[in-house]
C-alpha positions, -999 to +999 in steps of 0.1 A: -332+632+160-327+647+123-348+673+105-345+691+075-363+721+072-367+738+042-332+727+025-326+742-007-297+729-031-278+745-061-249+744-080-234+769-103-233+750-139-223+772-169-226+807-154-259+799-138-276+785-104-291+748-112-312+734-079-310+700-074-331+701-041-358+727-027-377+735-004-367+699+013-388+691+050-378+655+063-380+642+102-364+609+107-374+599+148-347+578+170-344+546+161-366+542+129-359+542+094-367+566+068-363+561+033-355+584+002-366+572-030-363+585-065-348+584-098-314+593-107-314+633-106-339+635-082-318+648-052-313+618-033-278+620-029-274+655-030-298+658+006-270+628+022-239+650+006-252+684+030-259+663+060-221+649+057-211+684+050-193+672+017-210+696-007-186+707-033-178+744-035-199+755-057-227+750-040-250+769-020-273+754+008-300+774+026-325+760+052-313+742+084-304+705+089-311+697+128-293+670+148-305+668+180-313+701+177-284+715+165-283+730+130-252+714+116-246+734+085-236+766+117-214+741+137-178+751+138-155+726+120-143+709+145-179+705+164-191+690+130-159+671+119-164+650+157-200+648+149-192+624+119-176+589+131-188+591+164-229+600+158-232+601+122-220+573+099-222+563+062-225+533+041-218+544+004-228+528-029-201+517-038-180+494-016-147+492-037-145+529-040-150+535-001-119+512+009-081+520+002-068+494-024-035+491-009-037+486+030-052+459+047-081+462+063-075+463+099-049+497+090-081+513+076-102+504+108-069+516+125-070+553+111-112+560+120-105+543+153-076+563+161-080+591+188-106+574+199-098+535+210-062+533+232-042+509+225-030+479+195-048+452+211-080+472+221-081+487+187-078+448+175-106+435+191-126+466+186-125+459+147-128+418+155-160+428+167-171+449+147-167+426+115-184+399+136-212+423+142-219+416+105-216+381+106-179+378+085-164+349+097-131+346+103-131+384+113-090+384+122-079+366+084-106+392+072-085+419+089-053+414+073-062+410+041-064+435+014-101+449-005-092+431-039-093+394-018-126+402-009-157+394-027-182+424-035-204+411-008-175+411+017-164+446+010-201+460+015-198+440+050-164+454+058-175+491+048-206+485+071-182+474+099-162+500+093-194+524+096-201+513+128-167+505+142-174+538+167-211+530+180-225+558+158-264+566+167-276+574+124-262+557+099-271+568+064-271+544+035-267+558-001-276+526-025-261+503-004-267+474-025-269+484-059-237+469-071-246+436-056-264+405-072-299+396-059-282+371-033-258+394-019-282+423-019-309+404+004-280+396+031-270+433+031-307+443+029-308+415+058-278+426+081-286+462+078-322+455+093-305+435+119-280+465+130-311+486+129-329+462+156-301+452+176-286+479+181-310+510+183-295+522+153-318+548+133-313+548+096-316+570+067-318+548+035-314+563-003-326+540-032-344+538-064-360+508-053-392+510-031-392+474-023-361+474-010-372+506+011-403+485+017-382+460+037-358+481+055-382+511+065-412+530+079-417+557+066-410+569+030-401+599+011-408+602-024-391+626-049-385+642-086-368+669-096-350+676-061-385+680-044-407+656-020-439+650-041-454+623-020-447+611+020-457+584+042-456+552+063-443+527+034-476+508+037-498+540+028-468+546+004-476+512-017-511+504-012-525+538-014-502+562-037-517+598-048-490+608-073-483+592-107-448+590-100-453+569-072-475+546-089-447+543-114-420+530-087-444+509-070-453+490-104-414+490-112-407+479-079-434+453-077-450+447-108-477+463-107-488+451-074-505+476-048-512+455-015-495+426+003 
């Protein structure tokens, strides 16, 4: 469904070209997860910022990024801008940021589903179900209320709906939980896992932490300095890591442990 193929990354930072990926190869198969893990710096984000096409100017990509066999940094604009919504979908880190601060929810389900689902009512029930998709109850109070009424836990659930209010096939998460408390980060961790299953979704999951990729995926990539350094399904990934750098997230992420 999605492959990178020798994706290389800079930006131009005081006169001269800094990479922040190279030479990145990734194949993420329909329906399956695949997870990016690695310190801050490492690339993750940068790899999820070229697929969305949302690279700032300076920066130059090279390489091809496949999506269902089309290379999506060639697409015209319009190919690539119905591309995102409708196939591809995101879940970013941080849930505040993602939603407007001053319009009710149901008006920012309103503007992604517009063009697309006819209709007030059918546009309604559209976003009814899609908050009940991740188990918000009371999904019409939900809708008219504004971001700052809802808890942090809520939002993430709301930006989730609102990712896949359009039946996308990939839905990448950047951090999805990281500015969530323990609880609320094991019902994200939880619902995402559900969508997943339920729904055929395949998913492309950044973090820092492996166990959280642990839970959510099957295969792993590991990397440093914008390059992979280490692959595999996540068992091989924790029980049998060849790099040091591994072995340094798995005893962060586990403490110290390296089987089940």
């Amino acid at each position: 469904m999605l492959q990178f193929h020798d994706v290389t990354i800079s930006y131009l930072a005081g006169g001269e070209r800094q990479i922040a990926v190279e030479g990145l190869n990734l194949r993420l198969k329909r329906g399956s997860a695949l997870g990016v893990a690695g310190e801050s710096g490492a690339g993750k984000s940068t790899l999820t910022r070229a697929l969305l096409g949302i690279l700032p100017p300076h920066a130059e990509i090279s390489g091809e990024i496949l999506y269902e066999g089309k290379n999506v940094l060639t697409m015209p604009r319009r190919e690539r801008a119905e591309l995102y919504g409708r196939e591809i979908s995101m879940v970013f880190q941080d849930p505040g940021a993602a939603l407007n601060p001053v319009r009710r929810i149901r008006h920012q389900f309103a503007d992604i589903l517009s063009g697309r689902v006819s209709g007030r009512h059918a546009i309604h029930e559209q976003i009814a179900r899609a908050l009940t998709a991740v188990h918000l109850s009371e999904p019409r109070r939900v809708m008219e209320q504004y971001p700052h009424q809802l808890s942090g836990g809520m939002k993430q659930r709301v930006a989730i709906a609102a990712a896949i209010a359009l039946s996308p096939n990939l839905l990448v998460a950047d951090e999805p939980t990281s500015s969530l408390d323990a609880e609320v980060r094991r019902q994200i961790i939880d619902e995402l896992i559900a969508l997943k299953e339920g729904r055929g979704l395949s998913l492309l999951y950044i973090s820092h932490d492996l166990a959280e990729l642990a839970m959510v995926c099957d295969d792993i990539l590991i990397m440093k300095a914008g390059r992979v350094i280490e692959s595999g399904h996540r068992d091989e990934i924790r029980n049998a890591p060849k790099d040091p750098y591994t072995k340094a997230l798995i005893s962060v992420a586990f403490g110290g442990a390296s089987d089940d």
